[in-house]
Every structure is written in structure tokens, then in C-alpha cells.
C-alpha positions in Angstrom: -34.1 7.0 51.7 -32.3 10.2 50.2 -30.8 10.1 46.9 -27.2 10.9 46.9 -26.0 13.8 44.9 -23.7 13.8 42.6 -20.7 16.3 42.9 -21.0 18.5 39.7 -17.7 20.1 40.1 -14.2 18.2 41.3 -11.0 18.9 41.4 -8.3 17.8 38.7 -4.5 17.5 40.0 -1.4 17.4 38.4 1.9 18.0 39.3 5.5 18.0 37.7 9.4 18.2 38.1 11.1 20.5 35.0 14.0 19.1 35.0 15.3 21.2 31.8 13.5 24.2 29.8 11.9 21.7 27.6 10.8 18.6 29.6 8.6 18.4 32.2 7.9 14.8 34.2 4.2 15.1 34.8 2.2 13.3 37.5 -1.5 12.5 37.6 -2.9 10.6 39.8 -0.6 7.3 39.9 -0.1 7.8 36.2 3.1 9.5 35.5 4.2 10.9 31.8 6.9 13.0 30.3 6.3 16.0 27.7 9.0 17.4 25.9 10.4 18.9 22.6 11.9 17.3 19.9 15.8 17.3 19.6 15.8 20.3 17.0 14.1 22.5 19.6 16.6 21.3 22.5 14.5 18.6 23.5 14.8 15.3 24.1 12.4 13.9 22.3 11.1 11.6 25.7 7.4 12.7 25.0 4.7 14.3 22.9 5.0 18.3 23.0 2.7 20.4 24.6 0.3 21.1 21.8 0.9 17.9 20.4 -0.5 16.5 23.9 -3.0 19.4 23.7 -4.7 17.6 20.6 -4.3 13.7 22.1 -6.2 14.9 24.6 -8.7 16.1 22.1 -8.7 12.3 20.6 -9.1 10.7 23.8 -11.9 12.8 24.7 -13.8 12.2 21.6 -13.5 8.4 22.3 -14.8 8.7 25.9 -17.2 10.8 25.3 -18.0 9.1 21.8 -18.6 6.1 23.5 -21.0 7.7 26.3 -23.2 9.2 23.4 -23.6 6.5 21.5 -24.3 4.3 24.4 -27.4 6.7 25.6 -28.6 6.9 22.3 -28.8 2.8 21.6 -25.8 3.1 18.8 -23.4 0.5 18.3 -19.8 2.2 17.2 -18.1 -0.7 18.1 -14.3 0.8 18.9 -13.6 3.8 17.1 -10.0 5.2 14.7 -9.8 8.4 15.4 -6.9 10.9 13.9 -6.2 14.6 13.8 -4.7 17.3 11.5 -4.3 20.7 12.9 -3.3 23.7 11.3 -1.7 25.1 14.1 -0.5 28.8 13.7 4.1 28.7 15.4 4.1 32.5 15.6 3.4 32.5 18.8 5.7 29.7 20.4 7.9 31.4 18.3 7.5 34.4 19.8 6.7 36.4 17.1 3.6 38.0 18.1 1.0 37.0 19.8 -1.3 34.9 18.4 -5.4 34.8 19.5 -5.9 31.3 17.9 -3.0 28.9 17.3 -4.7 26.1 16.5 -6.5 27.7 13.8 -8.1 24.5 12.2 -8.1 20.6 13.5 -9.5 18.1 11.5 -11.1 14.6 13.0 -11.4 11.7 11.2 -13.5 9.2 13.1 -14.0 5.8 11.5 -16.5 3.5 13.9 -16.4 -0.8 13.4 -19.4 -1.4 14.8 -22.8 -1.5 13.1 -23.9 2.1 13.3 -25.2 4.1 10.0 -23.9 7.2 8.6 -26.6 8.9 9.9 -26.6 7.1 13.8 -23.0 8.7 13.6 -24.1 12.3 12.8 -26.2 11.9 15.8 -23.6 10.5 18.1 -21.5 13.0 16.4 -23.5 15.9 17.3 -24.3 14.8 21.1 -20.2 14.6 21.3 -19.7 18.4 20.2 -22.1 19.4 23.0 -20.3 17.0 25.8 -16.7 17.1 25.1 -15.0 19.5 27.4 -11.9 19.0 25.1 -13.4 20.3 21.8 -15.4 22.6 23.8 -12.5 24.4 24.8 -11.1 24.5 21.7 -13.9 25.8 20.2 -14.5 28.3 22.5 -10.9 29.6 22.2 -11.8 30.0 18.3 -10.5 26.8 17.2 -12.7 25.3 13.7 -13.0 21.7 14.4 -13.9 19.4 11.1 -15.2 16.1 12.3 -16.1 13.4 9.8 -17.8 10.1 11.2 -17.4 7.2 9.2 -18.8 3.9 9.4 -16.8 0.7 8.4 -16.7 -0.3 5.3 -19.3 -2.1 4.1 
């Protein structure tokens, strides 16, 4: 019997209606979302911005991929608290000059309830920094990522 190969590259679809300059009703999949701007930038305020979505994405992707790590290596992070600070560089969306990396610094605060150590959460820690396209791209664009993996309280 032949062993069925795994597709190593796909496809990722989204589309959207911009209804005004600042909004935009986006659809993935059967998922639909809005992003928008606040009310002081003529938004709305219906949804997260675009770099504000920009570093979700970066949280959810540290969970997934958190949770795959730690899963191959035998680590139990129970369900994890992840935030984000970014130092994120407006002269660009401003349009005040073009700006190579705007989201100079982001810092990630992970805190894991499970059973893992300090030190079984460096190692999950460092497995996610090679796996997660997320802080791959933004590392790659220049971005400084700070994580910190913490284990609960004891």
C-alpha cells in the first residue's frame, strides 16, 4: 500500500467588501470578521485594526503552535495566557516616511496552567520560535520578539 503524501504547500483564501476607507468585512472560509479603525481615525470602531489584528494573529499562532510543541515534546502547558506589547513605529501609517520596521519591538508574556517547569517551557518556547509562521514573519521583517514563559504559580 502507498503512503499518502502530505501536501506541503496550500492555498489560503480570503476575501472582503470595503465598504468605507477604513472598514473592510473580511471572509475566510465560513468565518466572517470586520477590521476597522477607531472613531478618531474615521473609523467605526466595528473591529480590531489592521496591525492590531496583525499581532492577534501573532497570539493565536503562539497558542496553536505552543500547544503542538509541547505536545511532541511530552510537556503539559495545560491552556496557556498569552499577551502582547508592541512598540510599533505610526510614521509610516502616518505617512511620514517610510518606515523598514514598524513594529520595532513585541513583547509576549506567556503564562502556562499546566504542570510544565520553567525549563520544559524554554524548550517548548524555543521549538515555537522555529515553527510559528506568525513570529517568523515578523522576525524576518526585523521585528525583536521578547517572549517570557511562565509557569503557574506555584
Amino acid at each position: 500500500m502507498a503512503a499518502i503524501k502530505m501536501k506541503t504547500t496550500v492555498k489560503l483564501r480570503a476575501d472582503s467588501a470595503s465598504p468605507s476607507h477604513s472598514r473592510s468585512d473580511i471572509s475566510i472560509r465560513d468565518l466572517s470578521f470586520v477590521i476597522d479603525e477607531p472613531v478618531e481615525r474615521g473609523g467605526t470602531n466595528a473591529g480590531p485594526t489592521p496591525t492590531d489584528t496583525a499581532l492577534a494573529a501573532l497570539i493565536g499562532c503562539t497558542n496553536v503552535i505552543g500547544h503542538k510543541c509541547a505536545e511532541h515534546l511530552g510537556v503539559d502547558i495545560g491552556h496557556l495566557h498569552i499577551s502582547a506589547v508592541c512598540d510599533f513605529d505610526r510614521r509610516g501609517v502616518t505617512l511620514s516616511e517610510e518606515i523598514d520596521v514598524p513594529f520595532e519591538r513585541i513583547q509576549l508574556t506567556v503564562r502556562a496552567d499546566g504542570s510544565a517547569t520553567a525549563d520544559e517551557l524554554r524548550r517548548v518556547a524555543a521549538e515555537v520560535s522555529k515553527f510559528c509562521p506568525l513570529s517568523k514573519l515578523f522576525r524576518q521583517a526585523g521585528t525583536i520578539i521578547e517572549e517570557l514563559w511562565e509557569p503557574k504559580a506555584a
